[in-house]
C-alpha positions as CSV (number, residue, x, y, z in Angstrom):
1,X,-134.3,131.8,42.1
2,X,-135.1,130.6,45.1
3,X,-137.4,127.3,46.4
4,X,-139.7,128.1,49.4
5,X,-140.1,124.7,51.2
6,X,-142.9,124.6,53.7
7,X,-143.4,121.0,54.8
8,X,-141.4,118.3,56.6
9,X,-141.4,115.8,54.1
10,X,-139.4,113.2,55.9
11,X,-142.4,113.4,58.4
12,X,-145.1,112.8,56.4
13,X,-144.3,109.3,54.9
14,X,-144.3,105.7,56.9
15,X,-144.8,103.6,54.3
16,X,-141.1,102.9,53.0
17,X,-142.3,103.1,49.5
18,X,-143.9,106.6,49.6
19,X,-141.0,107.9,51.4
20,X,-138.5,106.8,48.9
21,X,-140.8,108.2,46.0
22,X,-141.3,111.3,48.3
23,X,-137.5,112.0,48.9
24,X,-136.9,111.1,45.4
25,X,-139.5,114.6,44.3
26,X,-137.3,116.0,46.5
27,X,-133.7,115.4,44.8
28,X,-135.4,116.1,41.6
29,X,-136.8,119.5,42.3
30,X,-134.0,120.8,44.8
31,X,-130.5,119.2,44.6
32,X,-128.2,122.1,43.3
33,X,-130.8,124.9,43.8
34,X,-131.5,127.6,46.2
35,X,-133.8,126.6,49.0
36,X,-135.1,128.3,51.9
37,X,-136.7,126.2,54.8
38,X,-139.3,127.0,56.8
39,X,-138.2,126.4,60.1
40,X,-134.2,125.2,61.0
41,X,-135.9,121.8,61.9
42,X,-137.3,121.3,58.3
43,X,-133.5,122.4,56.8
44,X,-132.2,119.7,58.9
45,X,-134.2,117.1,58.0
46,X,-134.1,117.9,54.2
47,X,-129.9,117.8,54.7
48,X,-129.6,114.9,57.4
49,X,-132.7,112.4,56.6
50,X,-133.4,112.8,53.0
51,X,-129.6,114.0,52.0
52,X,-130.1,116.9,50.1
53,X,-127.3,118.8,48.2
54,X,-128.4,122.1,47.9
55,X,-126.5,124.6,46.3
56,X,-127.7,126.6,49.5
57,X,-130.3,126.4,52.1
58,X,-131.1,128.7,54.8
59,X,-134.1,128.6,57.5
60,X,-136.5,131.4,57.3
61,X,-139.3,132.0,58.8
62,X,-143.0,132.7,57.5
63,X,-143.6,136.3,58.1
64,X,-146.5,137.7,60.3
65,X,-148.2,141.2,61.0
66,X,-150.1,140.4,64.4
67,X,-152.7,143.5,63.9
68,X,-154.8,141.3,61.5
69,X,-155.1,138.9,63.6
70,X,-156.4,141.1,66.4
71,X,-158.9,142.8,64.4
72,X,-160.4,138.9,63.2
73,X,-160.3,137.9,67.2
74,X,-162.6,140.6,67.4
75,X,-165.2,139.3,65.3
76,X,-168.5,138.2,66.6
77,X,-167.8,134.5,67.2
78,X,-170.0,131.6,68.6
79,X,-167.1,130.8,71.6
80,X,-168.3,129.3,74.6
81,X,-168.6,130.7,77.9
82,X,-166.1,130.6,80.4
83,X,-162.7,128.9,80.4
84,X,-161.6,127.0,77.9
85,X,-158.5,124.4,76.1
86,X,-158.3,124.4,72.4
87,X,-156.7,122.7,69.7
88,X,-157.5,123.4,66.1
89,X,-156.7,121.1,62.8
90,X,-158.1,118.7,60.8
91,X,-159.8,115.6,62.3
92,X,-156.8,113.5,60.7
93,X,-154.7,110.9,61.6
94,X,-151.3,113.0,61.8
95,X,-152.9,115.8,64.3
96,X,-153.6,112.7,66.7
97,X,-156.7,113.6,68.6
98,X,-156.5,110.4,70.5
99,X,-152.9,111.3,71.7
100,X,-154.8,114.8,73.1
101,X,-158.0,112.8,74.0
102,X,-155.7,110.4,76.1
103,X,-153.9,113.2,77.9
104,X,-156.2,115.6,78.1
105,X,-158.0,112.5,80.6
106,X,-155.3,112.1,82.4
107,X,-154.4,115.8,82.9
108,X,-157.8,115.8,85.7
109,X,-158.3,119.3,84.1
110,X,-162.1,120.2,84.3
111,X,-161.5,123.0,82.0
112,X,-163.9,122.3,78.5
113,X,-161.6,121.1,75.5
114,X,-162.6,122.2,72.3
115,X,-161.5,120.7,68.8
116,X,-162.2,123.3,66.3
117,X,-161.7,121.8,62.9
118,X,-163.9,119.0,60.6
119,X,-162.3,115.5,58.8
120,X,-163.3,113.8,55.8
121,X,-165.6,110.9,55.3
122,X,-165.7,109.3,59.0
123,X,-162.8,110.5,60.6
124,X,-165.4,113.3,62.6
125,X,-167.8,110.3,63.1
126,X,-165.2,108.2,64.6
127,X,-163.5,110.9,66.9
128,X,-167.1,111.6,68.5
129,X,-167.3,108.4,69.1
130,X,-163.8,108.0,71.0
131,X,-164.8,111.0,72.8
132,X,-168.1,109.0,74.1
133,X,-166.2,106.2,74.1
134,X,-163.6,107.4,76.7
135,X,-166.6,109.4,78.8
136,X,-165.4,113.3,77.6
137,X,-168.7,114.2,75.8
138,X,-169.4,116.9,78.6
139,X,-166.3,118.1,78.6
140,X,-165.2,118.1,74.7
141,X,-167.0,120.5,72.6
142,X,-167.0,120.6,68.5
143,X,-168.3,123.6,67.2
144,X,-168.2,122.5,63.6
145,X,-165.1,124.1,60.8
146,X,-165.4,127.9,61.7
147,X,-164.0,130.2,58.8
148,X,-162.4,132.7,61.5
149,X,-161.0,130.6,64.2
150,X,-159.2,133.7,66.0
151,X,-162.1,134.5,68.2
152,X,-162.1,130.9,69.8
153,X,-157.9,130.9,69.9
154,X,-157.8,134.0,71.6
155,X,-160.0,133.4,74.2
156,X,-159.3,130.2,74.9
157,X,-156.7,129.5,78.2
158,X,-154.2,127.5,76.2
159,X,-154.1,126.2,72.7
160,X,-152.6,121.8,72.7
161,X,-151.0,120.7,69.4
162,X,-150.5,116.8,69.6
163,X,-149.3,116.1,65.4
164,X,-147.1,114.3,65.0
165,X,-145.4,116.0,62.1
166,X,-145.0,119.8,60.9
167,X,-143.5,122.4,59.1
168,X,-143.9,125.6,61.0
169,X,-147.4,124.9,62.7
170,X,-149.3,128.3,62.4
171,X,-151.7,127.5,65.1
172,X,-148.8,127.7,67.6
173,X,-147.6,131.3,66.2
174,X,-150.6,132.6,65.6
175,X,-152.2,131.6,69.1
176,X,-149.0,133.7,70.3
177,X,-149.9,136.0,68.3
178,X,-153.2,136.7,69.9
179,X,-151.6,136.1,73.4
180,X,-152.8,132.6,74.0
181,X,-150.1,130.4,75.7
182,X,-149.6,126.9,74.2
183,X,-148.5,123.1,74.8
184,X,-147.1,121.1,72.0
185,X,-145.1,117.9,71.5
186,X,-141.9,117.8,70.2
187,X,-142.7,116.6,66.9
188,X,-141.0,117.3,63.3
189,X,-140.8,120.2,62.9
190,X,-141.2,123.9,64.2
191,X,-142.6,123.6,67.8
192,X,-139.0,123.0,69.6
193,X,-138.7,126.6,67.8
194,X,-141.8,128.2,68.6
195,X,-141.8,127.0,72.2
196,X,-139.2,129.1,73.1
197,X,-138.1,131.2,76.4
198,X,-140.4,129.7,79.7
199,X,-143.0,127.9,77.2
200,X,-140.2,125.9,76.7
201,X,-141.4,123.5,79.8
202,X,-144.5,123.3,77.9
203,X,-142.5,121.3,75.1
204,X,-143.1,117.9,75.7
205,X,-141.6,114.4,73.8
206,X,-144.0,113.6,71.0
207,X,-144.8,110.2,72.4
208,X,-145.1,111.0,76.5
209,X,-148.2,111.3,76.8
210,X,-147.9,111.1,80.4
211,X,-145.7,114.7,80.3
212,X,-147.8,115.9,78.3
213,X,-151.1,115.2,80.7
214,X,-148.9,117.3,83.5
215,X,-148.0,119.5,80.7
216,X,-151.6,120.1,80.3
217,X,-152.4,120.1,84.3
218,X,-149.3,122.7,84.7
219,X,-151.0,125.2,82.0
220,X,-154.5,125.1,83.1
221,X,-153.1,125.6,87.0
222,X,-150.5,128.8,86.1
223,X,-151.3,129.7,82.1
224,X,-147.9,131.7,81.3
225,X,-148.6,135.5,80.4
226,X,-147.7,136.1,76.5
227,X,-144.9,138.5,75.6
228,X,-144.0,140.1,72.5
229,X,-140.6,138.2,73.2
230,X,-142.8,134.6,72.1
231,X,-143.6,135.6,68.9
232,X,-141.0,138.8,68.0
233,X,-138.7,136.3,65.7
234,X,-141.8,135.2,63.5
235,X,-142.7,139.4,63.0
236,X,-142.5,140.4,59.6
237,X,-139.8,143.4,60.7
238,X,-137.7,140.3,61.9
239,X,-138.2,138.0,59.1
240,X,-138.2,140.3,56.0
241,X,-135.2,141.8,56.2
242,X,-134.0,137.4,55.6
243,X,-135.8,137.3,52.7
244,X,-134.6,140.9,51.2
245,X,-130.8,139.3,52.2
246,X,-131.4,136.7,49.6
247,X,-130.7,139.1,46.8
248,X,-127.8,140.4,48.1
């Protein structure tokens, strides 16, 4: 048997008392057990920061077919017209909207930024009110929680991911996956392997929000063309053949 971890734990916690209880979980679930990681950067956080003893860990990867996602970016879609920046999560305090509200200002981009996600009780209320706070409310557009978000990834001209924790962010692969190039910060864990190749100068330290504001500027100028070579080790012909290793 073998436990699937998904999540940087050690990222999630900054209240001392939650992460000892969280790492705590951990050690009880997972020391002497199988594990597999989502990402390398999640198996060395559970080894290095939380001190997990294993009785194996490797890092593989969530699988994707990239025709399904194709077929969804084809659906009929309210996206709006013309060029646009996107990022998509949950109006919550880890995806840090004001870290990409900030940068996306000082980037002097014109290009529309849309947020394409909702937040409970009045974390929506209080992002539309940075927004108007800091002047954007022309150029930042909320189209409300959309059930298919492909259309408005793969049209946009760049997807921005600001958290600041992951595991393997999805939005990054599957925006790949649908040929969209994207800008993330170095946070725990995933993008550092995602960003791979000559997106890797669209990587930027998780708190430079100045670098990431040219990151931004740079990507809007010159978006980089897609390849299959971005998103090939996250294909389900790369990754399976991992998983089918594990029984070996």
């Amino acid at each position: 048997m073998w436990f699937w971890i998904k999540s940087d734990i050690s990222a999630k916690f900054s209240d001392p008392d939650q992460r000892t209880k969280a790492f705590a979980k951990v050690h009880r679930f997972y020391s002497g057990r199988n594990v597999v990681a989502v990402s390398q950067g999640v198996k060395d956080n559970l080894l290095n920061v939380i001190g997990l003893q294993p009785a194996e860990i490797r890092a593989i990867y969530n699988p994707y077919e990239r025709a399904p996602f194709l077929r969804m970016a084809e659906e009929s879609a309210p996206v709006p017209d013309g060029e646009y920046l996107i990022n998509v999560g949950t109006f919550e305090a880890r995806k840090r909207h004001d870290r990409l509200l900030r940068a996306y200002e000082a980037s002097g981009v014109t290009t529309p930024l849309v947020l394409l996600g909702k937040g409970k009780g009045d974390e929506e209320a209080n992002l539309r009110a940075m927004i108007e706070d800091m002047g954007l409310a022309e150029r930042v557009i909320l189209p409300g929680y959309q059930t298919n978000p492909y259309p408005f990834i793969r049209n946009a001209k760049a997807l921005i991911l600001t958290s600041d924790a992951e595991g393997l962010p999805r939005a990054l692969i599957e925006s790949l996956l649908l040929g969209t190039p994207v800008i993330s910060v170095d946070c725990p864990s995933g993008p550092r392997e995602i960003l791979a190749g000559e997106l890797a100068d669209f990587l930027v330290p998780r708190e430079d929000e100045a670098a990431l504001a040219d990151a931004i500027a740079r990507m809007d100028a010159a978006p980089i063309t897609v390849t299959e070579a971005h998103y090939r080790p996250f294909l389900k012909e790369t990754v399976l053949p991992q998983f089918e290793a594990l029984a070996e």
